[in-house]
C-alpha positions as a Python dict, from the first residue, in 0.01 Angstrom:
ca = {
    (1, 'X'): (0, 0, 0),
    (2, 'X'): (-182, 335, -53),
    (3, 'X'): (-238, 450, -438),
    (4, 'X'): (-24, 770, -413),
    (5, 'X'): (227, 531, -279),
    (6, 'X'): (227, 286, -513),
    (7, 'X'): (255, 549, -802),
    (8, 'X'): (566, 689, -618),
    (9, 'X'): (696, 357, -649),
    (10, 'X'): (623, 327, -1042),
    (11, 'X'): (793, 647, -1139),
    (12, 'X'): (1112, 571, -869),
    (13, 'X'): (1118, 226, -1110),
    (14, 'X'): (1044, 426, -1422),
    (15, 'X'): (1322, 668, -1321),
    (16, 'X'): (1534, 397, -1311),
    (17, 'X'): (1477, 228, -1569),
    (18, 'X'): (1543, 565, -1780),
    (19, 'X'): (1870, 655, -1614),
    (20, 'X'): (2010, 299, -1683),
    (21, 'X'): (1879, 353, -2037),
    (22, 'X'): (2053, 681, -2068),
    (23, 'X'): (2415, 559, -1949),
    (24, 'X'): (2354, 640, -1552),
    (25, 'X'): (2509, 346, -1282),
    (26, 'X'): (2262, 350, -1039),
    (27, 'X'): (2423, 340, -680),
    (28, 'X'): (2143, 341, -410),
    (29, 'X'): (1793, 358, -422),
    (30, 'X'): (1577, 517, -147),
    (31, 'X'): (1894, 600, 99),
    (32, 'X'): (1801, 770, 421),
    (33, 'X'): (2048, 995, 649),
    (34, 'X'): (1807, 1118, 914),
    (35, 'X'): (1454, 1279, 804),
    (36, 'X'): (1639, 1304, 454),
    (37, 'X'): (1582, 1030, 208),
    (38, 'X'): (1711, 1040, -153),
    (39, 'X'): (1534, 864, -399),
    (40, 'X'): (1854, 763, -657),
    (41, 'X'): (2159, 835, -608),
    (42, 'X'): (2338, 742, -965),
    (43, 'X'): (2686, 851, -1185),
    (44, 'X'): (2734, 953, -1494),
    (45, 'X'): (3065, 1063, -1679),
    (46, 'X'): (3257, 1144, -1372),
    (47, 'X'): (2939, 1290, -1182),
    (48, 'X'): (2747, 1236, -835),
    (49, 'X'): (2358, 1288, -992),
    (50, 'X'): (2121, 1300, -692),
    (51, 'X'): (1810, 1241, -802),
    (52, 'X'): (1441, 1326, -615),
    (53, 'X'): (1169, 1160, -808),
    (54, 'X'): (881, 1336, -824),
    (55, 'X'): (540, 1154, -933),
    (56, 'X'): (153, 1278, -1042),
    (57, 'X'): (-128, 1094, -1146),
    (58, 'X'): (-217, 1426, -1368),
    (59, 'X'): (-65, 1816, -1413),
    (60, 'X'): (-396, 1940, -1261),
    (61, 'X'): (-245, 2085, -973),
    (62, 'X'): (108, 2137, -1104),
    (63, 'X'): (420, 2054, -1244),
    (64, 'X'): (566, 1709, -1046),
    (65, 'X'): (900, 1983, -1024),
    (66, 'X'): (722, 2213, -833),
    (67, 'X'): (634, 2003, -535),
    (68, 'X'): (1021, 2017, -411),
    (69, 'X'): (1021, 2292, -162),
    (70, 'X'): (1305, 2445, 43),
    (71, 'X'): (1287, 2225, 333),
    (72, 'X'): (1325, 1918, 127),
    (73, 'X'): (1635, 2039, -61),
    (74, 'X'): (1741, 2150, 299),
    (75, 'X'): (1753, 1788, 379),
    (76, 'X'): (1872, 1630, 95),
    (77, 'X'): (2167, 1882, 110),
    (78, 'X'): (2219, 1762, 465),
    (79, 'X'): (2214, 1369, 358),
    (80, 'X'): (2445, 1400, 45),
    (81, 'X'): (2715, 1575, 250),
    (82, 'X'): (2628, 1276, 436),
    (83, 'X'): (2698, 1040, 189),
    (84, 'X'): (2995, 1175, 24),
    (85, 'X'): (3123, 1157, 369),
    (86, 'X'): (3071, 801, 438),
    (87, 'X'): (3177, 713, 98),
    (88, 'X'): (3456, 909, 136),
    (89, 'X'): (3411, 1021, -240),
    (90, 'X'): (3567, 1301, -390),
    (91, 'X'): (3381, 1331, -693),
    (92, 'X'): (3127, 1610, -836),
    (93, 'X'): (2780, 1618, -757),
    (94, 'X'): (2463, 1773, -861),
    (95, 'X'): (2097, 1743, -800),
    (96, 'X'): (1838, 1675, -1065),
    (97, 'X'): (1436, 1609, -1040),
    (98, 'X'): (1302, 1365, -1247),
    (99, 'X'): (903, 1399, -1313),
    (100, 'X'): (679, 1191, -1372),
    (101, 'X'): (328, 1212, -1483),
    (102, 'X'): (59, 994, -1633),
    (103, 'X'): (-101, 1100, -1969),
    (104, 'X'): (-360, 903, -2176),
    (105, 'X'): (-227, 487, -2085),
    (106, 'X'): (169, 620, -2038),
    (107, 'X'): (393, 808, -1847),
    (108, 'X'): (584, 1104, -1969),
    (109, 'X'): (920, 1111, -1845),
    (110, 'X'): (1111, 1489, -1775),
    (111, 'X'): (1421, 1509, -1652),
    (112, 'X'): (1621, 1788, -1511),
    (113, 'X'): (1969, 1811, -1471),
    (114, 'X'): (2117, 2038, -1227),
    (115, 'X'): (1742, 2136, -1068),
    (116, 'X'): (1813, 2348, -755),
    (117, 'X'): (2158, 2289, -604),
    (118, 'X'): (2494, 2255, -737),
    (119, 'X'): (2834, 2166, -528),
}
């Protein structure tokens, strides 16, 4: 496996692992609908969190938020209308970014709630 990949990897289990620490049920990991694939899809009190993991091996070139462009939310938007369908869930959803980025020997860990879409 490449190195960026494997790092994507570590912060999709790091994201995990601090969602399940912070009350989430995780639901799916990695779910595709097309070109779309969401990295967690989780609940919380009542709520659909859709979650795109976003990884760096430094801030160098920019925040790990600021690599989600348009086209990705495009497509994400198209593959939780997707999966509320299928589900057939009536339940509130919303889409959050969790970033990830190495510093010193660790990770730092940001998470944010409600990032770019709401429905």
């Amino acid at each position: 496996m490449a190195a960026h990949n494997e790092l994507g990897k570590l912060g999709e289990d790091l994201a995990v692992e601090y969602l399940q620490k912070n009350g989430y049920d995780i639901l799916e990991t990695n779910w595709t609908f097309q070109k779309a694939e969401i990295d967690i899809i989780a609940t919380k009190d009542e709520v659909l969190a859709i979650i795109e993991v976003k990884t760096r091996s430094s801030l160098e070139f920019g925040l790990p938020q600021d690599f989600v462009k348009p086209k990705k939310i495009q497509l994400l938007v198209k593959a939780v209308d997707a999966y509320v369908n299928t589900k057939n869930l009536d339940i509130d959803a919303r889409f959050d970014i969790i970033a990830v980025h190495k510093e010193s020997n660790s990770f730092v860990i940001e998470h944010l709630m409600d990032a770019f879409y709401h429905f």
